[in-house]
C-alpha positions as CSV (number, residue, x, y, z in Angstrom):
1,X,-23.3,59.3,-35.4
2,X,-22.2,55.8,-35.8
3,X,-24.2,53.4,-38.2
4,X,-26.2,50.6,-37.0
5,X,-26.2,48.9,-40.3
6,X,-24.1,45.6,-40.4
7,X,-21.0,45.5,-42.4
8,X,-21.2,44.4,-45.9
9,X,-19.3,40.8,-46.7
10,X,-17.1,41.2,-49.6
11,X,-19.6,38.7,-51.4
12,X,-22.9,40.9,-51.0
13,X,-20.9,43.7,-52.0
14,X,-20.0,42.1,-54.7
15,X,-23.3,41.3,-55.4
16,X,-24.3,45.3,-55.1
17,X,-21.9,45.8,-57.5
18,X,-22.5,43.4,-60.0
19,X,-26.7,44.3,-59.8
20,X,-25.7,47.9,-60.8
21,X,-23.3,47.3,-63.0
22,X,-25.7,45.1,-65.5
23,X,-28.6,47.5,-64.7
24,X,-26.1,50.0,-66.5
25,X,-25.2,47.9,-69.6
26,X,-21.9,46.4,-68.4
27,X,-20.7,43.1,-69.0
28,X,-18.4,41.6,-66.2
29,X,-16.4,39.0,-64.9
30,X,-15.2,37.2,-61.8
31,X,-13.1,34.4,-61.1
32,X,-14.4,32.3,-57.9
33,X,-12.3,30.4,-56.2
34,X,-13.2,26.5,-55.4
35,X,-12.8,24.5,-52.1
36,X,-10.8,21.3,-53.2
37,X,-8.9,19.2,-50.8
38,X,-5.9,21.7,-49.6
39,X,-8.6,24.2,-49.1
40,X,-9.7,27.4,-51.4
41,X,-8.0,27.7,-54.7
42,X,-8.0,29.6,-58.1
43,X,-6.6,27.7,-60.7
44,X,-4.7,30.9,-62.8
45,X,-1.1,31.0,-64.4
46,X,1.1,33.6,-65.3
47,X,2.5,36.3,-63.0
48,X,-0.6,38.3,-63.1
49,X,-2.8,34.9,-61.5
50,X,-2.4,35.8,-58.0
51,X,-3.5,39.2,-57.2
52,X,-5.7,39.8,-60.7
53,X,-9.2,42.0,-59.5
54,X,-12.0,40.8,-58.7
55,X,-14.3,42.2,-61.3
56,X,-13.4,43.3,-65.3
57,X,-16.1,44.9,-66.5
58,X,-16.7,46.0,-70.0
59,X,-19.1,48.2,-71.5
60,X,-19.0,48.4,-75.5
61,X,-21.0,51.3,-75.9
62,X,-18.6,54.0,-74.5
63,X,-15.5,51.4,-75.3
64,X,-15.0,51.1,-71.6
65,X,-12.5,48.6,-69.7
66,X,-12.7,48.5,-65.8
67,X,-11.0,46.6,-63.3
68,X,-12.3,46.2,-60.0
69,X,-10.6,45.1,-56.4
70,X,-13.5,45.1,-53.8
71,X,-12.6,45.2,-50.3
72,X,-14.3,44.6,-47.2
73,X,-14.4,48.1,-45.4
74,X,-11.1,48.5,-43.1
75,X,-9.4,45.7,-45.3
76,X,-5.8,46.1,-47.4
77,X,-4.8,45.1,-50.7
78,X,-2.3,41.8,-50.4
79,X,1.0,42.7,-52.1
80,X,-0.1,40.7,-54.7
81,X,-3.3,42.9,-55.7
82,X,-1.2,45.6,-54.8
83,X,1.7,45.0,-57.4
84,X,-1.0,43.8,-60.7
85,X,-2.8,46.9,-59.9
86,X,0.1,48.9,-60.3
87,X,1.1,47.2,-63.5
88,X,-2.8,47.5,-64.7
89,X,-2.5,51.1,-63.5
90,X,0.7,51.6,-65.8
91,X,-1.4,51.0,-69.0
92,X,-4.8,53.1,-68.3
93,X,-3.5,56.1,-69.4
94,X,-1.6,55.2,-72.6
95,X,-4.8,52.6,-74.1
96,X,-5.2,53.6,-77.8
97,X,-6.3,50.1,-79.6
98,X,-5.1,50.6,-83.6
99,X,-7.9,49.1,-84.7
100,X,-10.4,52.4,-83.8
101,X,-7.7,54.7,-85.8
102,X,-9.7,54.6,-88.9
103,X,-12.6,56.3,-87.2
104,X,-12.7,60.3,-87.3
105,X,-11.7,61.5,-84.8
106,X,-9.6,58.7,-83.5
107,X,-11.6,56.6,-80.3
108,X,-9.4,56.4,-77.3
109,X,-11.2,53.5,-75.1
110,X,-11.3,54.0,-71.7
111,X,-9.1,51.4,-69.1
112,X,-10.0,52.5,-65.2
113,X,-7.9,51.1,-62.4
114,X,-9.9,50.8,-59.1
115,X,-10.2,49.1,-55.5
116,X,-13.6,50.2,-54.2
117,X,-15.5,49.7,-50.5
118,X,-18.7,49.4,-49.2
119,X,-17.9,53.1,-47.7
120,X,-16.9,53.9,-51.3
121,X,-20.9,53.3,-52.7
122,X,-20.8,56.8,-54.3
123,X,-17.9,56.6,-56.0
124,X,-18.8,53.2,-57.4
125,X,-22.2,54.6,-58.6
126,X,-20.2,57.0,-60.4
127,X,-17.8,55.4,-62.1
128,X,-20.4,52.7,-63.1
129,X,-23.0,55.3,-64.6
């Protein structure tokens, strides 16, 4: 059966995401673009700027770092997104922050990689509980 509900923007998914996310005790971020007059921009620097995610979301109590790409359904990560993802993705697994290894036993916080969907709804409810 196909679905008579209309596709989601990226912005009200975004929204979605955001709503649920503070409902569960995360703090996030986003960095908008701005129309000025040679179009949409987003002032960053560095070689991360173009292409970082559209969300970090931090939640202190479980020591939780997330990074978020949100995608309309159907669309593709630009090379960009594709290639600080990748390096963001190279760092999840080893995060061990020196200043928790004083604490018995030693705290590993947690860095999560993702690009989520409106199709992907379950998986953000998931990772965001």
């Amino acid at each position: 059966m196909t679905s008579t509900l209309p596709k989601l923007t990226e912005r009200e998914f975004m929204e979605q995401v955001t709503q649920l996310a503070e409902l569960r005790g995360w703090a996030w971020a986003h960095f908008r673009p701005a129309q000025t007059a040679k179009g949409w921009r987003t002032p960053v620097s560095g070689p991360l700027g173009k292409g970082w995610p559209d969300l970090v979301l931090v939640r202190e109590r479980d020591r939780r770092l997330l990074f978020a790409e949100l995608k309309r359904d159907g669309a593709k990560l630009t090379p960009e997104q594709g290639s600080v993802m990748a390096v963001l993705e190279t760092v999840q697994s080893g995060a061990l922050w020196s200043d928790y290894r004083h604490i018995d036993p030693p705290i590993r916080p947690s860095v999560e990689v993702w690009t989520w969907r409106p199709a992907d709804w379950d998986m953000v409810e998931v990772c965001l509980r």
